[in-house]
TORKOL-4160 file (C-alpha; in steps of 0.2 Angstrom, whole numbers, padded with zeros to 4 digits, m for minus):
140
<pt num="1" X="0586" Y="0142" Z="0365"/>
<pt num="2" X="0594" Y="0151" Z="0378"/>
<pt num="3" X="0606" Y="0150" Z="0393"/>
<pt num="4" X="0596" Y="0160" Z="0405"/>
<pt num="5" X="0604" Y="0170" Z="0420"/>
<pt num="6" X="0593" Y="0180" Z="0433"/>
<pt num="7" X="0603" Y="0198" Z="0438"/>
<pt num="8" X="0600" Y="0203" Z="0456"/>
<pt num="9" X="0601" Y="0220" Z="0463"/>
<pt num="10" X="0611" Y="0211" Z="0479"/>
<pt num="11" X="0631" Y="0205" Z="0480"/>
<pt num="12" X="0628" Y="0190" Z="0488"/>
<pt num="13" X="0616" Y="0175" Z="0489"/>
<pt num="14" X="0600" Y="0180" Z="0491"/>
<pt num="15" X="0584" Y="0169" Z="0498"/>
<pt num="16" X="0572" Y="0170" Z="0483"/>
<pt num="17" X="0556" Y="0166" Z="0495"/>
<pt num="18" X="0561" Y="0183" Z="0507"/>
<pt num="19" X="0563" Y="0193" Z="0493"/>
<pt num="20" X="0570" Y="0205" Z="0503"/>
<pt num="21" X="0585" Y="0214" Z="0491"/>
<pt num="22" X="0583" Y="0234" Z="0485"/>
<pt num="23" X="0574" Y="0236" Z="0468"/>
<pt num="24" X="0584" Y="0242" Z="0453"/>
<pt num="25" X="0582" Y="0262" Z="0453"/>
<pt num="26" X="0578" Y="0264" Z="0435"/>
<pt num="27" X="0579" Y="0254" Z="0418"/>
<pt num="28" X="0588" Y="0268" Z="0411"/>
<pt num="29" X="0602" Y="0267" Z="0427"/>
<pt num="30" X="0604" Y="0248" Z="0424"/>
<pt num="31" X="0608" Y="0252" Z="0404"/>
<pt num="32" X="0619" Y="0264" Z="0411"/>
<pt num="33" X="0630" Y="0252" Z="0421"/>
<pt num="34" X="0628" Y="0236" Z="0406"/>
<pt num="35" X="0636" Y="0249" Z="0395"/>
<pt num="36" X="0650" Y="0255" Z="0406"/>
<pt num="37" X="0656" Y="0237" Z="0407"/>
<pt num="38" X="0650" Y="0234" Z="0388"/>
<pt num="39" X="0652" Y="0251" Z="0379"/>
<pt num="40" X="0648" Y="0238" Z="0362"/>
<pt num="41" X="0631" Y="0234" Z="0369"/>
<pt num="42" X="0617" Y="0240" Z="0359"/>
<pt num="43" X="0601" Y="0247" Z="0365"/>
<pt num="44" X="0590" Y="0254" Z="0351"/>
<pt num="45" X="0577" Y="0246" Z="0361"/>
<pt num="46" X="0578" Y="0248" Z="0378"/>
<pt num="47" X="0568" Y="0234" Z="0383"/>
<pt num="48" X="0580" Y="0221" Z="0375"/>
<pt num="49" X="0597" Y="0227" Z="0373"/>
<pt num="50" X="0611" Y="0215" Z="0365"/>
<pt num="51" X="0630" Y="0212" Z="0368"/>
<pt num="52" X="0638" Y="0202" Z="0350"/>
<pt num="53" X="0655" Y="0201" Z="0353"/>
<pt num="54" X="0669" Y="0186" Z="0353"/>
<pt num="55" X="0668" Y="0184" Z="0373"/>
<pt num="56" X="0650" Y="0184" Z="0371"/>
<pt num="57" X="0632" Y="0184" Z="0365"/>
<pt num="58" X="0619" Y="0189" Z="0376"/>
<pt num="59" X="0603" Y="0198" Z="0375"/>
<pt num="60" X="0595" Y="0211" Z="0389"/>
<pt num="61" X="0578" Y="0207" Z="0395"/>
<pt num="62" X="0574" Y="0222" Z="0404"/>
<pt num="63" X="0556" Y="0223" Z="0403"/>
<pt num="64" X="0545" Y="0238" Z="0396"/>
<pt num="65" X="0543" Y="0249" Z="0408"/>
<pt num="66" X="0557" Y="0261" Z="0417"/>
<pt num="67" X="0552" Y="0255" Z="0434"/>
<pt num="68" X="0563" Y="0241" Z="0437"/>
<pt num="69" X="0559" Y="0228" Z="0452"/>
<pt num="70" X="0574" Y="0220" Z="0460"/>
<pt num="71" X="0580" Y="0207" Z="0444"/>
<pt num="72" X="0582" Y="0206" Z="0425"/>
<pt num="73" X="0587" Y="0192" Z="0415"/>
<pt num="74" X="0601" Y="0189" Z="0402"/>
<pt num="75" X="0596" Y="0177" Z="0387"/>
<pt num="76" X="0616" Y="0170" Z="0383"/>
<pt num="77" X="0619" Y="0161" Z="0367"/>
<pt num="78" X="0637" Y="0158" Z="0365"/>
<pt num="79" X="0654" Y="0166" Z="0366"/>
<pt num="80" X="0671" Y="0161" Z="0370"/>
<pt num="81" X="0668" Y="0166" Z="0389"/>
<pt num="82" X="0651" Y="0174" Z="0394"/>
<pt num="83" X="0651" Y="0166" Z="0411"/>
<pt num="84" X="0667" Y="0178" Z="0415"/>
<pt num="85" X="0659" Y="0192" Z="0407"/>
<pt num="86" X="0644" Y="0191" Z="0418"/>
<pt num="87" X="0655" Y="0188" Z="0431"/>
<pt num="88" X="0666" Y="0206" Z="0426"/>
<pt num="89" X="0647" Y="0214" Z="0425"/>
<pt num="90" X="0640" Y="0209" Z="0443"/>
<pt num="91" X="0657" Y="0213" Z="0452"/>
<pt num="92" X="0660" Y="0228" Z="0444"/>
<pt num="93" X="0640" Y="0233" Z="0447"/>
<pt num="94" X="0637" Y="0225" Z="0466"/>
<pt num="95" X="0626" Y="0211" Z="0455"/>
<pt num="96" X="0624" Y="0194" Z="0457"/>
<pt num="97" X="0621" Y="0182" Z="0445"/>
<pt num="98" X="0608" Y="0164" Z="0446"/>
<pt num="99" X="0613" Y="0153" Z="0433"/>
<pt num="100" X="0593" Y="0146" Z="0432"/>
<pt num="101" X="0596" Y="0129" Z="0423"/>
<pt num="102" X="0613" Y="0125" Z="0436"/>
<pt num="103" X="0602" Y="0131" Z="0451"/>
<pt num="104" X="0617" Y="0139" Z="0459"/>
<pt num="105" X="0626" Y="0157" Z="0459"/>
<pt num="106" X="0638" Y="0161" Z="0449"/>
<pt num="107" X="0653" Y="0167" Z="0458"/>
<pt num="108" X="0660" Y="0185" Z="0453"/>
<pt num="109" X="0677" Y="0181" Z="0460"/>
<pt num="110" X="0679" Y="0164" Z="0451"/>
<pt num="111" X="0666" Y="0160" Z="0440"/>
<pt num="112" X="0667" Y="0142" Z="0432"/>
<pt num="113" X="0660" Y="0139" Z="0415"/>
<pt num="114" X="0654" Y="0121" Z="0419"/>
<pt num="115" X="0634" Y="0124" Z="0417"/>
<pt num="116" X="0637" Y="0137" Z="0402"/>
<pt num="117" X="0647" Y="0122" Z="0392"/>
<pt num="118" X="0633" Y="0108" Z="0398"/>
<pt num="119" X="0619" Y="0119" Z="0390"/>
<pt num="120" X="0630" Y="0123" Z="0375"/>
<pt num="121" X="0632" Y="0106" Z="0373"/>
<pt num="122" X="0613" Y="0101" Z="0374"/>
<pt num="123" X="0611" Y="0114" Z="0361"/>
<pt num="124" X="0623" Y="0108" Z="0350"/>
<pt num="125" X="0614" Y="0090" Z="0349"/>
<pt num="126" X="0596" Y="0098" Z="0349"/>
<pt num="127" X="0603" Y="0108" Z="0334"/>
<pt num="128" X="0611" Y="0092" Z="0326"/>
<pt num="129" X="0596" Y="0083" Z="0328"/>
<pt num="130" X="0604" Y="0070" Z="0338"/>
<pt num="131" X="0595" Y="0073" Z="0356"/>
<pt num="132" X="0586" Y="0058" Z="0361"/>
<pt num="133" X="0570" Y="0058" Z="0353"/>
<pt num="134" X="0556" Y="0044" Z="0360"/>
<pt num="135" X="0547" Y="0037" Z="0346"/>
<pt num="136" X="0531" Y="0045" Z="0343"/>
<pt num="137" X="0519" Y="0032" Z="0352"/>
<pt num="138" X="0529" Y="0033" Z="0367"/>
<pt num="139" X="0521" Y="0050" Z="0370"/>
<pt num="140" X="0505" Y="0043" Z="0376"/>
């Protein structure tokens, strides 16, 4: 279970039917930039890098080919302030960031950890077993 953010090769908004924002140039130029903002990252495997560090946790999705299209996605699990570290990434990258489960952009200059908190606490009940559960013949 995951937090997911979509990366997009744009610095602003983008309208997701046009499509119409530059393709990454390469998987191995996109590593590249993660790791100047997140020297601890590690890529042993360059389709899946991951970042495990206090401010956060957050896996790479970059697919398994070098030809990059125009997005990539991150897989958060937790930290103390991922929202700002995505944040630090996209501005210091001309990135933007979709939070996918808050339908909204994040914004570089100030990001708000509101939707990262409501999915951390879903998780925490779904982990404590204390989501609400509909009794099994409720299903049909």
């Amino acid at each position: 279970m995951s937090w997911d953010i979509l990366i997009m090769n744009s610095n602003k908004p983008v309208n997701f039917e046009k499509g119409d924002w530059a393709n990454f140039t390469s998987r191995q130029s996109v590593i590249e930039s993660i790791q100047q903002t997140f020297p601890d990252s590690n890529w042993d495997d360059p389709s899946w890098g991951i970042l495990d560090n206090e401010k956060a946790v957050i896996e790479f999705n970059m697919g398994d080919t070098e030809d990059m299209d125009n997005t990539f996605m991150l897989h958060v699990r937790g930290g103390q302030d991922p929202t700002g570290e995505i944040a630090k990434m996209c501005s210091q990258h001309d990135w933007i960031a979709y939070d996918i489960s808050g339908e909204k952009f994040i914004d570089n200059n100030q990001p708000t950890t509101n939707s990262f908190q409501k999915w951390e606490s879903f998780r925490d009940h779904v982990v404590r077993g204390t989501a609400n559960k509909k009794p099994w013949w409720k299903f049909w």
